[in-house]
SEDO-406351 format. One record per residue (C-alpha): x, y, z; residue number from 0. Coordinates in nm, 2 decimals, m for minus. Each point is the difference from the previous one (the first is absolute). Example, Ala and Ser with C-alpha at 12.3 -4.5 7.8 and 13.67 -1.06 7.14 Angstrom:
% SEDO-406351
RORO        X        Y        Z   num
RORO     1.23    m0.45     0.78     0
RORO     0.14     0.34    m0.07     1
***
This chain:
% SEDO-406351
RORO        X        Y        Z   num
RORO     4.20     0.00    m3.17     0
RORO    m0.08     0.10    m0.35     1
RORO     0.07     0.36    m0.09     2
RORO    m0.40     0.06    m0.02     3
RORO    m0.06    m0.16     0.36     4
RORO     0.28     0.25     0.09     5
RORO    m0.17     0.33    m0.15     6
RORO    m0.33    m0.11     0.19     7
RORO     0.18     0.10     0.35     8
RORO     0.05     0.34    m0.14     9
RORO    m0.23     0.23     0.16    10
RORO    m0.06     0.38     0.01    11
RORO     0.00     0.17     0.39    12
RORO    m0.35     0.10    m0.11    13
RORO    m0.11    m0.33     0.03    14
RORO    m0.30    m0.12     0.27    15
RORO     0.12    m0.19     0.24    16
RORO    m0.33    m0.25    m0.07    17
RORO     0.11     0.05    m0.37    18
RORO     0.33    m0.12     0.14    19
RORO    m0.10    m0.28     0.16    20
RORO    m0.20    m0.15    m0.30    21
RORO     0.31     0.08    m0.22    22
RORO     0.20    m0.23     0.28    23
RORO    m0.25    m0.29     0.03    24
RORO     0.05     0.03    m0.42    25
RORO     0.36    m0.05     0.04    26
RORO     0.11    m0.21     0.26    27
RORO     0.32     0.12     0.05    28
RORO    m0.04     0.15     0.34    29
RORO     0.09     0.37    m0.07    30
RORO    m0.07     0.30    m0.24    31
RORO     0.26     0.22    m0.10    32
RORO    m0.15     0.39     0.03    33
RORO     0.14     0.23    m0.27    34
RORO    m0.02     0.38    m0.05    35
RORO    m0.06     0.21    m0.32    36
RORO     0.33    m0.12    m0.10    37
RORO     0.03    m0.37     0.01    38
RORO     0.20     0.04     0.37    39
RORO    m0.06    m0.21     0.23    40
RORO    m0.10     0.18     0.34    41
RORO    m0.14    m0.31     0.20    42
RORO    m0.06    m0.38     0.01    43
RORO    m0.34    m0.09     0.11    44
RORO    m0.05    m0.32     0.23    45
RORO    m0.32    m0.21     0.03    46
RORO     0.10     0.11     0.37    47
RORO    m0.03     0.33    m0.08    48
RORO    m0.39    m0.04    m0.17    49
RORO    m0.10    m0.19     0.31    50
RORO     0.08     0.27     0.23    51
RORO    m0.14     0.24    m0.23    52
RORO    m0.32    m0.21     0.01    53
RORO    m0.01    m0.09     0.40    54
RORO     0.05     0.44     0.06    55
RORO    m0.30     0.00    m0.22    56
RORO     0.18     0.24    m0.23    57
RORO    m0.26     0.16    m0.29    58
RORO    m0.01    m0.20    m0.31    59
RORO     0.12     0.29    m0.18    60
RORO     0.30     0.04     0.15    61
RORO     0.28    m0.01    m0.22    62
RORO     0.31    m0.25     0.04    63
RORO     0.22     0.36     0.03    64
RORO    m0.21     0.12     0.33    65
RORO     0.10    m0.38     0.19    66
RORO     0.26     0.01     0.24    67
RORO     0.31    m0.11    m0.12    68
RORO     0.39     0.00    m0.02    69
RORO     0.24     0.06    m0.28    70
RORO     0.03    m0.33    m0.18    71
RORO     0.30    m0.24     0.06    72
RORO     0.12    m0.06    m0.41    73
RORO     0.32    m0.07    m0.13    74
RORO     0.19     0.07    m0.33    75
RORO     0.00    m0.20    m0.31    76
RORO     0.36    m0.05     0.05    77
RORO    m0.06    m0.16     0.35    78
RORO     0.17    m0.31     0.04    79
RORO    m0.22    m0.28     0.10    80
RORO     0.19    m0.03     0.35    81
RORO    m0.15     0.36     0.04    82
RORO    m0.34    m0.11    m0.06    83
RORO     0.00    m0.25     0.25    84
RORO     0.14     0.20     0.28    85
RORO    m0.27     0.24    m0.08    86
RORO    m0.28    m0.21     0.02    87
RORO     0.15    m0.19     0.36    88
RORO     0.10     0.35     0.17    89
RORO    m0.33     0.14    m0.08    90
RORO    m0.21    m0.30     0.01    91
RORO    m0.20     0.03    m0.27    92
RORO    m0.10    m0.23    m0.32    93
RORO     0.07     0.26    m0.26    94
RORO     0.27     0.24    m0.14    95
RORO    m0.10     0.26    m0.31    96
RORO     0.29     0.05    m0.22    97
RORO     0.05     0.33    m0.14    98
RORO     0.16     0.15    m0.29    99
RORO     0.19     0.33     0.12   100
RORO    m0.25     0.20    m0.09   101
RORO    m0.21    m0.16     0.28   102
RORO    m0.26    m0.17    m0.24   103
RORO    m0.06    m0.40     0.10   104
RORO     0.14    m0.22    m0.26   105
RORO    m0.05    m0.32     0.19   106
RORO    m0.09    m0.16     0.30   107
RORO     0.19    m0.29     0.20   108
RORO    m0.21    m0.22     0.25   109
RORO     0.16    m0.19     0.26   110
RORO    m0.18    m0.31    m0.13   111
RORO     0.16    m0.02    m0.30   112
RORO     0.33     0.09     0.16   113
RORO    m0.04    m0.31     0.19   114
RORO    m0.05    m0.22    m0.28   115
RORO     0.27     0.04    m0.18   116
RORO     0.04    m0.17    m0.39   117
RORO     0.36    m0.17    m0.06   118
RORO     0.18     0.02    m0.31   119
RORO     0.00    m0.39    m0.03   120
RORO    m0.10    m0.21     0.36   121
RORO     0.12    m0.32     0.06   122
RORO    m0.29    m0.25    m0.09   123
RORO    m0.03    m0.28     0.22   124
RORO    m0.22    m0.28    m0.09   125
RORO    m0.07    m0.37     0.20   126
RORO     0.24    m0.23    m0.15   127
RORO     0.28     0.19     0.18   128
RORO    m0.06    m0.05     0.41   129
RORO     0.00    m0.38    m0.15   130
RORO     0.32    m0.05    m0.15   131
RORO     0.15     0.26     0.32   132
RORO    m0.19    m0.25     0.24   133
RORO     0.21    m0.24    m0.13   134
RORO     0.35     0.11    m0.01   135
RORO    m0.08     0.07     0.38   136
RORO    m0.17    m0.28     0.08   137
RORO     0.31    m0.22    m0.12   138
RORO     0.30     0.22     0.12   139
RORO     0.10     0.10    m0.38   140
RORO     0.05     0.36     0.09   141
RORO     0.38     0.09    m0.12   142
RORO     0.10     0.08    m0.34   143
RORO    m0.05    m0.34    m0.16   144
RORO    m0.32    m0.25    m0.01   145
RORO    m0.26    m0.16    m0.18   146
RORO    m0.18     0.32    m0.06   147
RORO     0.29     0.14    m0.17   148
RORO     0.08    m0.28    m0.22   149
RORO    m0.36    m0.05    m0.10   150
RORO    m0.01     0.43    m0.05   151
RORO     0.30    m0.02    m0.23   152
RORO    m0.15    m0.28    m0.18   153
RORO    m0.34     0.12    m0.03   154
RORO     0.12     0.38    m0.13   155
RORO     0.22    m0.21    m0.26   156
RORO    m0.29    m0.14    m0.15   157
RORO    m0.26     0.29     0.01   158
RORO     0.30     0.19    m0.18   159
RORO     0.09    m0.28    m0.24   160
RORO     0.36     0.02     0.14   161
RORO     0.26    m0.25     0.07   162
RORO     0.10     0.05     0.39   163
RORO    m0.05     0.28     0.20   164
RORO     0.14     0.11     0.40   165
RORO    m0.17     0.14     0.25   166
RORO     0.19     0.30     0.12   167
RORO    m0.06     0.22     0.24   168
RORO    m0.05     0.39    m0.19   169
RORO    m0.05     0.04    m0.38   170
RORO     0.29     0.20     0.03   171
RORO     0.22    m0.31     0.17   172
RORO    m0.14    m0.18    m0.31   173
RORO     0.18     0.28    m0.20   174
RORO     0.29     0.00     0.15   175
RORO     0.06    m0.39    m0.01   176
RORO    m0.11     0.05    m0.40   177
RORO     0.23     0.23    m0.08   178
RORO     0.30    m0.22     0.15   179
RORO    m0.14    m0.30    m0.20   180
RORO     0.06     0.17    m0.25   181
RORO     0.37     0.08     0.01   182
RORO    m0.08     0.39     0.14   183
RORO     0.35     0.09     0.18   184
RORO     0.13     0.32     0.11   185
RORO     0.09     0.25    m0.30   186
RORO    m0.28    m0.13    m0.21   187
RORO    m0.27     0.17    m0.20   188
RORO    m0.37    m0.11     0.08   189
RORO    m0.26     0.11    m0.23   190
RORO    m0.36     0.13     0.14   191
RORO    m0.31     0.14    m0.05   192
RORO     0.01     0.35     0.17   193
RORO    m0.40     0.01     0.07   194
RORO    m0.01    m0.24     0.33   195
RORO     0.06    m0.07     0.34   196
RORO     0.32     0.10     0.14   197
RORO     0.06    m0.37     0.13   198
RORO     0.00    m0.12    m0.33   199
RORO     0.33     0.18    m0.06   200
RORO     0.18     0.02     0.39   201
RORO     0.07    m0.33    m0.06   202
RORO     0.25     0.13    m0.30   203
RORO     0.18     0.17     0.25   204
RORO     0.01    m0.28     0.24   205
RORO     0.23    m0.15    m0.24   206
RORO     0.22     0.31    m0.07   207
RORO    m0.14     0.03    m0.35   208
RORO    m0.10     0.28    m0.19   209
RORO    m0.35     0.04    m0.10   210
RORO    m0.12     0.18    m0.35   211
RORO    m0.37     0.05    m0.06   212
RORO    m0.19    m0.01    m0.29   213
RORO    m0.36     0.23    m0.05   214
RORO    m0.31    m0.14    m0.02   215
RORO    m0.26    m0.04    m0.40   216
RORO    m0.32     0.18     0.04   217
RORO    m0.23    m0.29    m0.10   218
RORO     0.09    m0.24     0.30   219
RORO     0.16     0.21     0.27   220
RORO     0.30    m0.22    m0.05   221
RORO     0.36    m0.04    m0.12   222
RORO     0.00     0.15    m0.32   223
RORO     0.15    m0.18    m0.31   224
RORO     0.17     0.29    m0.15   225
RORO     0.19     0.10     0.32   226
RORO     0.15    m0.32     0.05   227
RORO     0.10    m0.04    m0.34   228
RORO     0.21     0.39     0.06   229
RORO     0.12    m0.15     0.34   230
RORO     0.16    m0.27    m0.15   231
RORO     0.17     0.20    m0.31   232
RORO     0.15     0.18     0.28   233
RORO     0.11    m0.24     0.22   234
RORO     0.19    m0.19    m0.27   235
RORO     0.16     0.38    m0.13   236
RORO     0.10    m0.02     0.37   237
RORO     0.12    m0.29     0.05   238
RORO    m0.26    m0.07     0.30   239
RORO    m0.25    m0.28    m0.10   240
RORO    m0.22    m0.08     0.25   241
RORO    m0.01    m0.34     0.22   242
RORO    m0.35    m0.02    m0.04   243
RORO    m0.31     0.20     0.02   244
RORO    m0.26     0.05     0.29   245
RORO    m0.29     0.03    m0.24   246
RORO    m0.34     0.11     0.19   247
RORO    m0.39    m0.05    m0.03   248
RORO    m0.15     0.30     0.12   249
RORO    m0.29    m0.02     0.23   250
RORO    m0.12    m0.33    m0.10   251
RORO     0.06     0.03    m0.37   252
RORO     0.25    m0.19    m0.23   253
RORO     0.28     0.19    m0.19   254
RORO    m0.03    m0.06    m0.38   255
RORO     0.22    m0.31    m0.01   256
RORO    m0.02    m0.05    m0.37   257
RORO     0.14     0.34    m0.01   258
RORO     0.28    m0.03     0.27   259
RORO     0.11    m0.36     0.02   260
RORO     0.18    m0.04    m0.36   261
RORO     0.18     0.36     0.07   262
RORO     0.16    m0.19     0.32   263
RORO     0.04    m0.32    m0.18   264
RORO     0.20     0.16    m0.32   265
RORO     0.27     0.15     0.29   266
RORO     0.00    m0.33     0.23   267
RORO    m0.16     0.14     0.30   268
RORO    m0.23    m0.17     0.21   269
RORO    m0.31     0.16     0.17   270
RORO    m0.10     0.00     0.34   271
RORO    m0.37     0.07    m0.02   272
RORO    m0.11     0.17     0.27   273
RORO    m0.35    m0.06     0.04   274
RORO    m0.03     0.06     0.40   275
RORO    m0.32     0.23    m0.14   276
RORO    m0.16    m0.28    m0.25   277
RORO    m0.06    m0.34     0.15   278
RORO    m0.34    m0.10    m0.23   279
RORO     0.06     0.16    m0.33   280
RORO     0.08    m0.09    m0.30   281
RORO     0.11     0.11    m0.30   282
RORO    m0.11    m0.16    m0.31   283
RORO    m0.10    m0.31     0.17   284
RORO     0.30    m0.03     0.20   285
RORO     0.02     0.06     0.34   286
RORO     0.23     0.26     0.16   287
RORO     0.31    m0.09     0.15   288
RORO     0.12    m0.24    m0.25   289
RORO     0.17     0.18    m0.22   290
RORO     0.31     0.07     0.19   291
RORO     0.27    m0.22     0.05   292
RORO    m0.07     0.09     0.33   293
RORO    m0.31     0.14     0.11   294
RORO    m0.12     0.11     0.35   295
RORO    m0.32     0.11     0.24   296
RORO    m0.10     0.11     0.24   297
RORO    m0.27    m0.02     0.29   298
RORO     0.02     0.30     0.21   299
RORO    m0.28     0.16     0.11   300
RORO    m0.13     0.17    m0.22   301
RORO     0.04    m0.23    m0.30   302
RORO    m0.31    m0.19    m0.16   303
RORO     0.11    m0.29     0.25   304
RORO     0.19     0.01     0.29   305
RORO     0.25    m0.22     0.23   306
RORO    m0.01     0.29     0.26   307
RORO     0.37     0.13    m0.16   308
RORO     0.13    m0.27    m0.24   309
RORO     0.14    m0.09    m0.32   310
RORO     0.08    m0.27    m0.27   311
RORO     0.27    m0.04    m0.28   312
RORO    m0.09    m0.24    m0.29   313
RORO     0.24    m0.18    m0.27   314
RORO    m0.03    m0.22    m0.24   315
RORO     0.31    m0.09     0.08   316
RORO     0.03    m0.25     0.31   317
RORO     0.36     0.03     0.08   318
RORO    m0.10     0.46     0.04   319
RORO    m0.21    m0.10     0.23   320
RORO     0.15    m0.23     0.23   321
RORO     0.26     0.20    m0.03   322
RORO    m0.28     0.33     0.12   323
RORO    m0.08    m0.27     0.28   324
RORO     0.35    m0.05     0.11   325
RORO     0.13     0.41     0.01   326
RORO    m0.33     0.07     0.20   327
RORO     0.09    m0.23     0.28   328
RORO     0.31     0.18     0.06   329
RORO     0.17    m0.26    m0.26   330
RORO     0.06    m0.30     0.26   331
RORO     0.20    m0.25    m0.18   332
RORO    m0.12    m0.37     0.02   333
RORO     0.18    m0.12     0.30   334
RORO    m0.11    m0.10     0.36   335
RORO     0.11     0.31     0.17   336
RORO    m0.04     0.36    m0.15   337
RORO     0.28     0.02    m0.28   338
RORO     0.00     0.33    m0.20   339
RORO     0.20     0.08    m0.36   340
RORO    m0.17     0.31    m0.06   341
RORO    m0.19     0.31     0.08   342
RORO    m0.40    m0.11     0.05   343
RORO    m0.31     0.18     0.10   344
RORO    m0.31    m0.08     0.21   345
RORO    m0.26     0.01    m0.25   346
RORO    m0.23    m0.30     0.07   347
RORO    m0.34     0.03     0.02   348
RORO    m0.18    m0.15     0.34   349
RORO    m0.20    m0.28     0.00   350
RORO    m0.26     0.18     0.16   351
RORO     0.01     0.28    m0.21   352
RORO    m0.02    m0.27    m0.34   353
RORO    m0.31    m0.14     0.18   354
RORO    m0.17     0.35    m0.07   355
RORO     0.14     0.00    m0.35   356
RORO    m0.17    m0.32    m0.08   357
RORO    m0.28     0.10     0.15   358
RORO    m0.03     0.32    m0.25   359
RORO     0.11    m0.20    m0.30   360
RORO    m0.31    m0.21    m0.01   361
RORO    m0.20     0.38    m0.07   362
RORO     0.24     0.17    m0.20   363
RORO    m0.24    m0.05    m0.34   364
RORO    m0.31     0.16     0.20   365
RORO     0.27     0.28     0.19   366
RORO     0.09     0.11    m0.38   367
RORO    m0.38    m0.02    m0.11   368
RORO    m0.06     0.25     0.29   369
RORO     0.27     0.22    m0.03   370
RORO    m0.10     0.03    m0.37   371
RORO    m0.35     0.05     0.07   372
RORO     0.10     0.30     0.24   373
RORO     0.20     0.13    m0.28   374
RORO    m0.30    m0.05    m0.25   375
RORO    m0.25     0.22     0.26   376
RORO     0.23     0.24     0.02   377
RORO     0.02     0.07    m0.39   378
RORO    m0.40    m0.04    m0.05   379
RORO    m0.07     0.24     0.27   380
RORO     0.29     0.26    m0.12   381
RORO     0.10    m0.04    m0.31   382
RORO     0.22     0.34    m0.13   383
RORO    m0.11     0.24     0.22   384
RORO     0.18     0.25     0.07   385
RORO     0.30    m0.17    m0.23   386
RORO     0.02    m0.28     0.14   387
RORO     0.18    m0.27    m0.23   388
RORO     0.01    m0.38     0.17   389
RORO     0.28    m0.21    m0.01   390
RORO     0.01    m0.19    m0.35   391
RORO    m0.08    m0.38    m0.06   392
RORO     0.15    m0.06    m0.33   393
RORO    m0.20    m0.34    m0.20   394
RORO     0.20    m0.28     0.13   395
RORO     0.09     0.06     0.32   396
RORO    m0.21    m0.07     0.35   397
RORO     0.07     0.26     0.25   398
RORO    m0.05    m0.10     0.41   399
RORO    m0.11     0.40     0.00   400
RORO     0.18    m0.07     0.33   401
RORO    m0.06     0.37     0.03   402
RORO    m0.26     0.20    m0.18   403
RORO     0.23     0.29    m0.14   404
RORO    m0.06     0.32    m0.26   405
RORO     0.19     0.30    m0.13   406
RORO    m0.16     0.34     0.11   407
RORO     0.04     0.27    m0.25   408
RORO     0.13     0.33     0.13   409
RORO     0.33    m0.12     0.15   410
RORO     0.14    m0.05     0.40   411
RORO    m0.18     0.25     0.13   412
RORO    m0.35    m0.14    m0.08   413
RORO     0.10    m0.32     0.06   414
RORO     0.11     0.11     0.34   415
RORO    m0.36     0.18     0.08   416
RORO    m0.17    m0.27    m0.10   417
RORO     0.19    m0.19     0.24   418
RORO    m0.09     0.21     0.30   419
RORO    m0.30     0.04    m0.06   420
RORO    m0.07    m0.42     0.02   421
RORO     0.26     0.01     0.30   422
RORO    m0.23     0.28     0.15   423
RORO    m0.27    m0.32     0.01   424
RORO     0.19    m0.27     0.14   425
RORO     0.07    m0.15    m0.37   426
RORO     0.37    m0.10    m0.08   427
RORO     0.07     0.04    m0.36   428
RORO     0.34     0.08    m0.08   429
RORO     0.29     0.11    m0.29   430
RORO     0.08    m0.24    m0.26   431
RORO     0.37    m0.12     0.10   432
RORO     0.22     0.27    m0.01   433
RORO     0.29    m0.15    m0.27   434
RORO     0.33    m0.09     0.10   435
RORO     0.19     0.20    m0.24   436
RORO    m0.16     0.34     0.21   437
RORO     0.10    m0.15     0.35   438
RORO     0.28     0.16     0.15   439
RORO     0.11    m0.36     0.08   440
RORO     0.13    m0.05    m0.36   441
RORO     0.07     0.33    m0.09   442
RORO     0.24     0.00    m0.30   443
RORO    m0.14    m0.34    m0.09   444
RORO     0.01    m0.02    m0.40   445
RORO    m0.38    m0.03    m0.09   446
RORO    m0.14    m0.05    m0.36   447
RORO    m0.31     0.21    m0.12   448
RORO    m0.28    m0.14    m0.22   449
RORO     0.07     0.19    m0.31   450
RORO     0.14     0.26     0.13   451
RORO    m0.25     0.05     0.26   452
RORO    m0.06    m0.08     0.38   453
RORO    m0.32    m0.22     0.00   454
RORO     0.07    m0.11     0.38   455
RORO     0.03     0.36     0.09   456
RORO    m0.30     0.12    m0.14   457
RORO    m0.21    m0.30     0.11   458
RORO     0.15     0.08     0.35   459
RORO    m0.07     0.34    m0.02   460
RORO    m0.41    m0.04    m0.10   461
RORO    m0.06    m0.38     0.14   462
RORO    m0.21    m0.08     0.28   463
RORO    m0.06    m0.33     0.14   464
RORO    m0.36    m0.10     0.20   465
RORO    m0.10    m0.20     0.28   466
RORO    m0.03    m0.34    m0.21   467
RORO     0.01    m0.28     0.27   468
RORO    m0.24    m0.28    m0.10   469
RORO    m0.16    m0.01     0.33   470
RORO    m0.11     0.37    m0.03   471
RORO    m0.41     0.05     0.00   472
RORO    m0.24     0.09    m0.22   473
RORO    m0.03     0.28     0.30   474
RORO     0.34     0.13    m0.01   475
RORO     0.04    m0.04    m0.35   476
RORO    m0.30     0.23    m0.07   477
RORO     0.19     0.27     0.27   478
RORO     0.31     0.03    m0.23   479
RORO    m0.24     0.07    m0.26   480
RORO    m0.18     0.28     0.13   481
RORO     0.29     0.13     0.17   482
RORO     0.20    m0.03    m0.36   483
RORO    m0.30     0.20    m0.15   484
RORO    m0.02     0.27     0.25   485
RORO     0.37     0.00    m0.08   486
RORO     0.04     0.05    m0.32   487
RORO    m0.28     0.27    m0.02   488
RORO     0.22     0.27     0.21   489
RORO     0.19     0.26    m0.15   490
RORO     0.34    m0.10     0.11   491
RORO    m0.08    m0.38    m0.19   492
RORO    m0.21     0.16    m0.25   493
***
């Protein structure tokens, strides 16, 4: 509802009741909201309510304050949306008033829109899919090995001009496995960005090392250049060189690799390039995920394509990955019966689940076309207002826009608003990752500002991330909107 549709359900007490009911057909929402001198709200008015006034063949002068009526059942703007819902099924009615605590409406919550709710990023399903699942069914093939993994692995190899690749069960798993290949062992120091997903760095602790993270540039969101360059002056003062380096691509962009890689390179420590977020980009003509000596995805739910819950580690190298193969079937030796040397894990991906995976590769170019699309709506229809500032897109790199995300001036607390006031409507849109270096998991955690500064923090701090699934409607997309407007015009965004 835009913020104009909303003022037309204003009305004064003094209003006819056949005045009403014109003013009702006008709007189609089903209600009027009856105000006094002051702006409070003293009663809802129901289509129910102007048919009996009609059918007791009330005078058409009668005002809208002389109807029968009840006080009106509202709630707070701090009402969570569990609230809103018990409201509207103890009561039984299709609409709930939100006031401000001087009792003035500031919005209005249907139970239509309550029962459509818009996800932060669906899983997209297409038809290719039920084929290849069909299939794996259809010919037994439904542990964790089978033609639709192999074929998976080979065909995400060669979308992602990489070598080999395993099919694993969690991006995190893939992780894990990445950091053993490369030589991670308890004690050691793991370099990461601090702006991501917890289970990009868990799996640091998995292996009894110690994590420090490292601030993110302005321009891309990303690892920033200068703070790794500080990070590594210290760790060589402190005798702790890192192992190797989870480096992350933020939300479906590429870190600045030009930037980054030759910093790792000049101290002899390989990346693991986590880019569970950017399956599809590309940064300066190359695609993400094979920069790393090891780089992973993943294909949980909400990515831009999805295995159900799943993941894949890539190498150039083929003896890392049939080495990843081996550790994530619980490192069975070759040998007729189950012989075991050392610790494994199991990480393999399903047959079944692959099946889906090939399924979504075959649309991944049209699935980043949407998603970026979604993103491009978003800025036409908003642009800055009220401060907003969109994730950047440097020249060179090809962002996924995985999610559609912006920085909201004014700090937490109107990022927070904001927030409630799209969960009020059914709409998920949440924080920007809350960075590592801030989560009481790894506090004391050395951590590396960019010049100085906290980037991460602050982009934490303002950042908001929208519904951006590529199977989102015109419809729905059009509701953020409005709801985004109607927003950003209140005092407590403003």
């Amino acid at each position: 509802m835009t913020e104009d549709a909303f003022a037309q359900l204003l009305v004064p007490l003094s209003m006819s009741w056949l005045d009403a009911a014109a003013r009702m057909d006008q709007c189609a929402q089903g209600v009027l909201l009856a105000v006094d001198a002051d702006g409070r709200l003293v009663r809802t008015v129901t289509d129910g309510d102007l048919r009996r006034a009609m059918l007791a063949h009330s005078p058409e002068s009668r005002t809208l304050g002389e109807l029968p009526g009840r006080a009106p059942i509202v709630a707070r703007e701090s009402a969570p949306l569990s609230q809103l819902q018990g409201l509207l099924a103890e009561h039984g009615i299709a609409h709930v008033p939100v006031v401000d605590e001087a009792g003035r409406p500031r919005d209005l919550v249907t139970s239509r829109e309550l029962s459509q709710r818009i996800w932060l990023s669906s899983p997209h399903l297409g038809e290719e899919e039920s084929a290849f699942v069909e299939e794996a069914f259809r010919t037994n093939w439904i542990a964790p090995l089978g033609p639709h993994v192999d074929g998976f692995e080979r065909e995400l190899a060669a979308m992602t001009g990489v070598g080999h690749a395993a099919a694993l069960s969690s991006g995190t798993a893939a992780i894990h496995l990445g950091l053993l290949l490369l030589g991670v062992k308890p004690g050691d120091t793991v370099f990461c960005s601090s702006l991501t997903f917890v289970g990009s760095c868990n799996p640091i602790l998995y292996c009894g090392a110690r994590p420090v993270f490292i601030d993110s540039e302005p321009g891309t969101w990303n690892m920033s250049p200068q703070a790794l360059e500080e990070a590594f002056a210290w760790a060589k003062r402190e005798n702790r060189m890192p192992r190797c380096m989870v480096l992350v691509n933020l939300y479906g962009q590429s870190a600045d690799m030009d930037a980054l890689r030759p910093v790792c390179e000049r101290y002899g420590v390989p990346i693991l390039e986590d880019a569970a977020e950017s399956l599809g980009a590309s940064y300066k003509g190359r695609p993400s995920g094979s920069f790393g000596r090891v780089a992973i995805f993943s294909f949980n739910g909400n990515k831009i394509i999805t295995t159900s819950g799943g993941g894949m580690l890539v190498a150039d190298d083929a003896d890392l990955v049939a080495r990843a193969r081996k550790l994530s079937t619980q490192a069975r030796e070759p040998a007729a019966h189950y012989e075991h040397v050392e610790v494994g894990f199991n990480y393999r991906m399903s047959n079944v689940l692959a099946g889906i995976g090939r399924g979504q590769l075959r649309v991944l170019p049209q699935r980043v076309a949407q998603r970026r699309a979604v993103y491009d709506t978003y800025v036409r229809e908003l642009g800055t207002a009220g401060g907003i500032a969109w994730m950047p897109e440097p020249q060179g790199f090809h962002s996924t826009r995985w999610l559609s995300c912006f920085t909201l001036a004014g700090g937490e607390a109107r990022r927070d608003a904001l927030l409630r006031s799209l969960e009020r409507h059914s709409i998920e849109a949440r924080p920007v990752w809350k960075p590592m270096h801030l989560q009481p998991l790894f506090a004391g955690a050395p951590y590396f500002g960019h010049q100085g500064g906290d980037v991460s923090r602050g982009l934490f701090e303002a950042g908001v991330c929208l519904p951006s699934g590529s199977n989102m409607s015109e419809s729905q997309q059009a509701r953020v909107i409005d709801e985004m407007r109607r927003a950003l015009a209140r005092p407590e965004a403003a």
